[in-house]
Backbone as CSV, one residue per row, in Angstrom:
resi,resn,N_x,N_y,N_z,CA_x,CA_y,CA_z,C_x,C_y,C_z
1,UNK,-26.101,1.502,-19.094,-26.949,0.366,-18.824,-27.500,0.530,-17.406
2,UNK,-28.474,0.553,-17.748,-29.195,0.866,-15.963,-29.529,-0.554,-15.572
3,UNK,-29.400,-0.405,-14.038,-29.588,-1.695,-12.980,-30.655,-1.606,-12.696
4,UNK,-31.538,-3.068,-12.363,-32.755,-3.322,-11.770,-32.443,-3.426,-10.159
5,UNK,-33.284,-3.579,-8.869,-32.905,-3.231,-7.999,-32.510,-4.564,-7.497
6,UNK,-32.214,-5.771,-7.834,-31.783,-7.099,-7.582,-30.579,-6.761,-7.813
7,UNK,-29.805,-6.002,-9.181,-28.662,-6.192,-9.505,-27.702,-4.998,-8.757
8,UNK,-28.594,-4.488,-8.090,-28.057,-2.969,-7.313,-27.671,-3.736,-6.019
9,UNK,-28.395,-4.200,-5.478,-28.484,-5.009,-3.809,-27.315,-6.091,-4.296
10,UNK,-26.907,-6.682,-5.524,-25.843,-7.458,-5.746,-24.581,-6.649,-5.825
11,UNK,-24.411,-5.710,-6.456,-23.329,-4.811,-6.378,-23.123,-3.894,-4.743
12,UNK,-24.029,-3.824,-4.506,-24.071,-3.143,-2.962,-23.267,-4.446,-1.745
13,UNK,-24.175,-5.495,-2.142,-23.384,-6.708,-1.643,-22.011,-6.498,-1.343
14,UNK,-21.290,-6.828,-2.906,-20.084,-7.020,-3.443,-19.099,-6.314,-2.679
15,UNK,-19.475,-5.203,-3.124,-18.716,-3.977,-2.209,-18.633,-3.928,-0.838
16,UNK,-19.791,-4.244,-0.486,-19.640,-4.262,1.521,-18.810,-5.366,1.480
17,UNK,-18.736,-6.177,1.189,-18.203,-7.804,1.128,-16.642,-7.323,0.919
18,UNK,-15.884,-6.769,-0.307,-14.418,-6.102,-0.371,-14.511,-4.847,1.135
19,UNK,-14.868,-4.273,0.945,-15.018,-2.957,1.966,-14.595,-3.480,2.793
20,UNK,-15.122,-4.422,3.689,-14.929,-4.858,5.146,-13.533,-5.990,5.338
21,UNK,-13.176,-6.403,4.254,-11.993,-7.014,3.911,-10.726,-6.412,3.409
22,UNK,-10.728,-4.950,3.407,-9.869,-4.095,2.696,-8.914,-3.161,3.325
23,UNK,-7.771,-3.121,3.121,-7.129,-2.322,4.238,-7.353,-0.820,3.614
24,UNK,-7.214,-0.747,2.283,-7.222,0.312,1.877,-8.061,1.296,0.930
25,UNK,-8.304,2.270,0.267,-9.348,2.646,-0.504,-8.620,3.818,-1.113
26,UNK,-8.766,3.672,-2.468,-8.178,5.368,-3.582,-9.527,5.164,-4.434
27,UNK,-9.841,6.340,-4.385,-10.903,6.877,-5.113,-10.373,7.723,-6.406
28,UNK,-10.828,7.447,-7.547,-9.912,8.066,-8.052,-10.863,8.613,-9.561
29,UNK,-10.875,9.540,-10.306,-11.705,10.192,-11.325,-10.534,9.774,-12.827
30,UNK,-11.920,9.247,-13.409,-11.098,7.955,-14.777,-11.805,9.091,-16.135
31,UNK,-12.234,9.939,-15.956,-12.865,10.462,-16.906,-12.006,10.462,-18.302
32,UNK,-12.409,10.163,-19.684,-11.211,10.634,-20.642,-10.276,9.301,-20.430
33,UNK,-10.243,8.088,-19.695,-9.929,6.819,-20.156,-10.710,6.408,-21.488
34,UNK,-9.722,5.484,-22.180,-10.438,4.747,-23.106,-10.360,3.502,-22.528
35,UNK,-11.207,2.809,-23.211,-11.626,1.117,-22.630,-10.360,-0.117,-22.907
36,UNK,-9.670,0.572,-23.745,-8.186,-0.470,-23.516,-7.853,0.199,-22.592
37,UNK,-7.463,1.462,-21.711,-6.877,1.679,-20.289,-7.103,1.092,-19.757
38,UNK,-8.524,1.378,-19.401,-9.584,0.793,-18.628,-9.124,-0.843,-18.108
39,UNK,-9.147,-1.489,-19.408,-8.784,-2.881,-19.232,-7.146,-3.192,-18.794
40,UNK,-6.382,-2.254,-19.408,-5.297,-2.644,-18.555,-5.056,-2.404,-16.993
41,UNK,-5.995,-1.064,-16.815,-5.520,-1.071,-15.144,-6.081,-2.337,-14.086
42,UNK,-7.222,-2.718,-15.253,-8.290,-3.795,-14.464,-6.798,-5.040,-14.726
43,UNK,-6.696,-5.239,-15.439,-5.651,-6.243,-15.536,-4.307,-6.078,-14.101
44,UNK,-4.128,-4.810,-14.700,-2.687,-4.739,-13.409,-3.423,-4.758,-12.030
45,UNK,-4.234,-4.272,-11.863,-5.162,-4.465,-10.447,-5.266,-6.047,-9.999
46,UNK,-5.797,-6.895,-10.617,-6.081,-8.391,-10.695,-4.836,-8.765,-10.358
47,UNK,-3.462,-8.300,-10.996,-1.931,-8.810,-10.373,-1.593,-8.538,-9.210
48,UNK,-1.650,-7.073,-9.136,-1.358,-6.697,-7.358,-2.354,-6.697,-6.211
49,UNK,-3.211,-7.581,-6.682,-3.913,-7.932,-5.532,-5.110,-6.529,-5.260
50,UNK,-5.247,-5.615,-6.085,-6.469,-4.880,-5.753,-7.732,-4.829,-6.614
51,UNK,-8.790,-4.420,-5.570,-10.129,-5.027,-6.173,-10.815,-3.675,-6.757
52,UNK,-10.940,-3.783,-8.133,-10.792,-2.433,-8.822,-12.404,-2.278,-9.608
53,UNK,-13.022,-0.998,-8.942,-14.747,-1.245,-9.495,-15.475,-0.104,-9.595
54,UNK,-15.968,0.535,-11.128,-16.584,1.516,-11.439,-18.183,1.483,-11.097
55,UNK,-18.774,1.689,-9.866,-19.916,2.166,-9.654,-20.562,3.352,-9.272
56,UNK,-21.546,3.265,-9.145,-22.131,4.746,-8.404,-22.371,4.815,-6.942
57,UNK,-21.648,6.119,-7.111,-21.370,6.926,-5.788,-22.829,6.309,-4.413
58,UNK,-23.642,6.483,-5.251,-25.022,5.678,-4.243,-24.795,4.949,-3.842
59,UNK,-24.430,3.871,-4.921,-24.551,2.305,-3.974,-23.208,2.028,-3.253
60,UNK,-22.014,2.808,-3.313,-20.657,2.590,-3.172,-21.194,3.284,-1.714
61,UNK,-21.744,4.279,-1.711,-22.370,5.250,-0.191,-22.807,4.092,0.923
62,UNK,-23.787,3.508,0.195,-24.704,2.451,1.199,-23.503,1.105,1.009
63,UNK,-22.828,0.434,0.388,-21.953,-0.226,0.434,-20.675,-0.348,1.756
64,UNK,-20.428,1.424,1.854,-19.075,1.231,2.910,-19.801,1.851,4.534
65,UNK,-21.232,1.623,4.203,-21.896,1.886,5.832,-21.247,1.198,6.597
66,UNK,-21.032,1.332,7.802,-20.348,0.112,8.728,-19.048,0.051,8.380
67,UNK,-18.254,0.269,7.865,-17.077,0.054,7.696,-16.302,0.941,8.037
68,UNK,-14.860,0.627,7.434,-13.975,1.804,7.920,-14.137,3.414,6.992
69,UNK,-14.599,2.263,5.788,-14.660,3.645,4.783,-15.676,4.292,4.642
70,UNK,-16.932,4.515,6.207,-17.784,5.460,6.112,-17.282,6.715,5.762
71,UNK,-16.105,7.207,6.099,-15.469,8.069,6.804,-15.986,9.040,5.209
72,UNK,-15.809,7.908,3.938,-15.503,9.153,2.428,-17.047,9.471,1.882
73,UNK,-18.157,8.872,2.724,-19.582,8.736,2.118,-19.737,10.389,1.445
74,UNK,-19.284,11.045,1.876,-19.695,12.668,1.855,-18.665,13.249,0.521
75,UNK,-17.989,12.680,0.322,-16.844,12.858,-0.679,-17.035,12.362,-2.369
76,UNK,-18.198,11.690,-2.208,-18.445,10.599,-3.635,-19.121,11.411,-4.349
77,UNK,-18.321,12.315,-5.602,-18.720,12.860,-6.445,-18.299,12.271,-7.474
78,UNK,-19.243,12.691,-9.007,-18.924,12.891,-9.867,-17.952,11.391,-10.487
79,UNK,-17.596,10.635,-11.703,-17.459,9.584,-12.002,-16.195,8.694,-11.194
80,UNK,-16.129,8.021,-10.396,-15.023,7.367,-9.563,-14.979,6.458,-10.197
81,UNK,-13.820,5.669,-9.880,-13.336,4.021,-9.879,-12.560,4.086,-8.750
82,UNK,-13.517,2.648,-7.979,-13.036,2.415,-6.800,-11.971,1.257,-6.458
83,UNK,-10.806,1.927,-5.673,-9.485,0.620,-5.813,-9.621,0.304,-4.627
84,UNK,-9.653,-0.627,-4.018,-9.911,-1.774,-2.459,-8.363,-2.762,-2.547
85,UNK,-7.731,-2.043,-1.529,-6.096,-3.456,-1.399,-6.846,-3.673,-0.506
86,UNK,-6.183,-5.320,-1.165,-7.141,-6.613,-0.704,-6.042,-7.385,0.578
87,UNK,-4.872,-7.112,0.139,-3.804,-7.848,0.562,-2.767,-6.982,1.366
88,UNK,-2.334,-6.292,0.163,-1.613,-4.966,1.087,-1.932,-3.826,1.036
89,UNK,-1.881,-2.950,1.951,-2.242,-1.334,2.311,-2.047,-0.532,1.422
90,UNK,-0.762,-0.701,0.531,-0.499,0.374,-0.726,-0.256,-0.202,-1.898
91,UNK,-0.882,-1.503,-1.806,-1.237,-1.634,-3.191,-1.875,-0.820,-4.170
92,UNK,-3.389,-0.261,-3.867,-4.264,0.539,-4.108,-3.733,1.445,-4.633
93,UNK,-2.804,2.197,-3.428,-2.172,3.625,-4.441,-1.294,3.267,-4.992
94,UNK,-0.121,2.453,-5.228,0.739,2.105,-6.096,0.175,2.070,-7.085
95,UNK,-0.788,1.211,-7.232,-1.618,0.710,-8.890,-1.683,2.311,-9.818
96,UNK,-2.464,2.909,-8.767,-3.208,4.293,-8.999,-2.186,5.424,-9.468
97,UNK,-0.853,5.345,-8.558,0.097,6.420,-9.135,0.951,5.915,-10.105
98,UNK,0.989,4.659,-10.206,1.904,4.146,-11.661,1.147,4.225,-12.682
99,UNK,-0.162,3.832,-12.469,-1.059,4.300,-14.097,-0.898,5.704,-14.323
100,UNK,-1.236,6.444,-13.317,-1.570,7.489,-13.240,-0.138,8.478,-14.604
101,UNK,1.294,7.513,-13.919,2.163,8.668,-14.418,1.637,8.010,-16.260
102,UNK,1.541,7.107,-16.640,1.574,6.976,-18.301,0.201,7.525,-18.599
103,UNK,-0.645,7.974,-17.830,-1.995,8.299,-18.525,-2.514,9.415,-17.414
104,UNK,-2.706,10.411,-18.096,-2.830,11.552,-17.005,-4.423,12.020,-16.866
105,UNK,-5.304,11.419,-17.331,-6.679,11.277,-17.449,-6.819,10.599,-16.039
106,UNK,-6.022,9.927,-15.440,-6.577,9.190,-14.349,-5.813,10.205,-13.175
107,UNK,-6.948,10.847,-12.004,-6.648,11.533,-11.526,-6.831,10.819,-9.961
108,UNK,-5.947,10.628,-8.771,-6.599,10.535,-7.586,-7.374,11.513,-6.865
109,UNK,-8.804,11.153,-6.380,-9.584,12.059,-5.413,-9.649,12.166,-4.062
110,UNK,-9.437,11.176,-3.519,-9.168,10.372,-1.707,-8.928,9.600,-1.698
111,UNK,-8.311,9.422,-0.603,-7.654,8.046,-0.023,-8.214,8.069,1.193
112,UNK,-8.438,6.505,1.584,-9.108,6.370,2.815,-8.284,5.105,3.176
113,UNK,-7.830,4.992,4.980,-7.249,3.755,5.366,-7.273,4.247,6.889
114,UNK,-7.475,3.189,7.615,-7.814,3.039,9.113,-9.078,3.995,9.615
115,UNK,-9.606,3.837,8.854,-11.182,4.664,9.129,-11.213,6.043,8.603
116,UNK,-10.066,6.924,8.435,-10.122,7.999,8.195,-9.663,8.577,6.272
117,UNK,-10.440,9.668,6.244,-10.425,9.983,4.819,-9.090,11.160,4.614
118,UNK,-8.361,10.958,3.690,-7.609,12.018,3.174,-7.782,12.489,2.061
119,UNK,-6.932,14.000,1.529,-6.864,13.807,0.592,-5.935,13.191,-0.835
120,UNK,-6.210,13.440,-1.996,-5.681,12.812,-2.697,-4.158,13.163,-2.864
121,UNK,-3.606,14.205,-2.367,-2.181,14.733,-1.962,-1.547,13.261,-0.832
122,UNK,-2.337,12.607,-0.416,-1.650,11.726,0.259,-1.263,10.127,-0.607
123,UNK,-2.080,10.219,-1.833,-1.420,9.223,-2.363,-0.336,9.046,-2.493
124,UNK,0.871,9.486,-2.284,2.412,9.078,-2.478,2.582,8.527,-0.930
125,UNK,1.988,8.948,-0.182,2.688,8.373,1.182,1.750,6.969,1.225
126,UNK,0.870,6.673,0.910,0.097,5.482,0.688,0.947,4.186,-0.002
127,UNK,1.016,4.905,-1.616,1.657,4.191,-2.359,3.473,4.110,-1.837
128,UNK,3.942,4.475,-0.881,5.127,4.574,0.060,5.117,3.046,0.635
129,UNK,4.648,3.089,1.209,3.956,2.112,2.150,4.574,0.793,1.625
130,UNK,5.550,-0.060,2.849,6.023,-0.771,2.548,5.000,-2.233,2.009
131,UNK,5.877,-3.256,1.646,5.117,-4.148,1.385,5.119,-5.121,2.609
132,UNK,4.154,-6.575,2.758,4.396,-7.092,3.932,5.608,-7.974,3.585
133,UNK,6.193,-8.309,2.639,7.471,-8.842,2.862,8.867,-7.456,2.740
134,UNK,8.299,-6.360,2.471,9.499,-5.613,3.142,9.357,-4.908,4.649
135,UNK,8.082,-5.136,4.950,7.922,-4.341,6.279,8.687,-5.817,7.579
136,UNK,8.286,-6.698,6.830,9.009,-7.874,7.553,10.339,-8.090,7.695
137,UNK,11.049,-7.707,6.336,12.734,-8.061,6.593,13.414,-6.447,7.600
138,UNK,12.178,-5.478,7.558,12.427,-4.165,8.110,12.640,-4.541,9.576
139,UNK,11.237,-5.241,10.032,11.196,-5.550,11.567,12.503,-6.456,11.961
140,UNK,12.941,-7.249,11.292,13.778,-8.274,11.092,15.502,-7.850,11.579
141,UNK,15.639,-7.086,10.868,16.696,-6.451,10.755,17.242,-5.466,12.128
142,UNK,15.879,-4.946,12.477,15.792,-4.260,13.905,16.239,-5.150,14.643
143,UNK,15.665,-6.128,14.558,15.371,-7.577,15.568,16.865,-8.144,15.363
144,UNK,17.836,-8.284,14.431,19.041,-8.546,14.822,19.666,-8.126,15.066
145,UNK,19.510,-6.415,14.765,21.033,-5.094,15.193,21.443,-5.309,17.029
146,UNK,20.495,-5.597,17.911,20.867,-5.639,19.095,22.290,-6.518,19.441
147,UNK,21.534,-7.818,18.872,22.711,-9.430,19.060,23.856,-8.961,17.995
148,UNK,24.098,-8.270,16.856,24.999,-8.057,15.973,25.821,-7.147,17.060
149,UNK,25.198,-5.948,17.316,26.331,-5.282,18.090,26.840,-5.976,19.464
150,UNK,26.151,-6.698,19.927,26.229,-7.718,20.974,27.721,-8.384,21.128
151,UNK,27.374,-8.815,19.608,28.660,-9.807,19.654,30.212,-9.003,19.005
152,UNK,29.960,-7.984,18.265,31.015,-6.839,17.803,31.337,-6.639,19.169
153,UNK,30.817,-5.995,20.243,31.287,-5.754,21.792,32.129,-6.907,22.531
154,UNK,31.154,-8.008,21.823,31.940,-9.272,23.134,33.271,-9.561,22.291
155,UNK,33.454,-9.698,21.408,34.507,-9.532,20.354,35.777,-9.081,20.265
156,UNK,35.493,-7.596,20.856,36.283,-6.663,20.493,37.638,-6.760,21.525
157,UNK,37.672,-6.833,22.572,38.519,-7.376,23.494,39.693,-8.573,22.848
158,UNK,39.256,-9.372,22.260,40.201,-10.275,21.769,40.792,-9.678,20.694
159,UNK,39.979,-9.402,19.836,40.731,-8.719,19.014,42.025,-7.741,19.319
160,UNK,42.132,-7.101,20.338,42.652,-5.922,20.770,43.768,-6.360,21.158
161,UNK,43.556,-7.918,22.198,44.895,-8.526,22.389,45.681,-8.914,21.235
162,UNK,45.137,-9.772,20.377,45.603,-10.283,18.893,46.099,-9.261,18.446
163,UNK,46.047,-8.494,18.017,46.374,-6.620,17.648,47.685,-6.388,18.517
164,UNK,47.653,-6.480,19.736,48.758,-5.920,20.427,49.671,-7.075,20.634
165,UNK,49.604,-8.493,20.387,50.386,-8.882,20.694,51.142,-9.119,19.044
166,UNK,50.679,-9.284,18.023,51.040,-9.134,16.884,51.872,-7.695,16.638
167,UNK,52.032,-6.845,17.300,52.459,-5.427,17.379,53.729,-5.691,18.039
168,UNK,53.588,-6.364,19.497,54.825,-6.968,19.780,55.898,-7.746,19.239
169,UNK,55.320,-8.460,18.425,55.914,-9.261,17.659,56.761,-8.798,16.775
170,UNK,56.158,-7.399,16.013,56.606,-6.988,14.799,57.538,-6.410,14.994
171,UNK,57.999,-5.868,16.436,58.648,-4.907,17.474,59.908,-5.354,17.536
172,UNK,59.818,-6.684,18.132,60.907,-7.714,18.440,61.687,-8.288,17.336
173,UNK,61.190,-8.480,16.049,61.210,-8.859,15.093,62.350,-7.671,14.519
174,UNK,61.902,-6.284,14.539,62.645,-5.489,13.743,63.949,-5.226,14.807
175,UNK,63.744,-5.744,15.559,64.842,-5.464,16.685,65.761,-6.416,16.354
């Protein structure tokens, strides 16, 4: 179905509009999907928060001008579907390498995040990528080991007496 140039400048829109809101980008070659895939990845995408969209390389080109994801303009070959985490950083490739393992038609091509382009060998460290409620209980946890050993130290002294004088005890006792 070909676009008139109203509905091109609307999709060009769209995309700059996710693009500039997106932490992340997997480009990825769907060739040899069938249209129930299709619809399920669009489905699981819609759950984890990524914004999942088969256009052409053209308007997806003029779409991520200005953005971080100039970086892949030179890279847009041949049939893509474009994944945009909306929310978190590895959403995108998570989506992309869990479809990926039940349907092997779906191949990653690049990954793009903080302006710069990789290749598609980096989707596992993408899809790695904690979530923001585990990168939070991560920082968290840092953030209490100081005061935990803090108080194991201030601690330990009493203990040591309790210990030795209970030792005495047991001493006197067998005596």
């Amino acid at each position: 179905m070909a676009l008139n140039l109203a509905q091109k400048k609307e999709v060009v829109a769209e995309l700059a509009n996710v693009a500039a809101k997106a932490h992340s980008l997997v480009a990825a070659e769907y060739a040899g999907l069938t249209v129930g895939q299709l619809t399920e990845l669009r489905k699981k995408a819609r759950q984890g928060g990524v914004f999942l969209k088969v256009a052409k390389n053209t308007l997806v080109s003029r779409a991520v001008e200005g953005t971080d994801y100039a970086c892949v303009q030179d890279a847009l070959t041949g049939p893509l579907l474009y994944a945009f985490s909306k929310e978190d950083p590895g959403a995108a490739g998570r989506l992309i390498k869990d479809f990926a393992k039940a349907n092997d038609k779906l191949k990653a091509k690049l990954v793009a995040i903080g302006g710069k382009a990789y290749p598609a060998s980096h989707l596992d460290v993408l899809a790695s990528l904690p979530t923001r409620d585990q990168a939070l209980s991560m920082l968290l946890s840092v953030l209490v080991q100081p005061a935990t050993m803090l108080v194991r130290v201030l601690s330990e002294p009493a203990a040591q007496l309790a210990r030795a004088t209970n030792a005495v005890a047991q001493q006197k006792q067998a005596a």
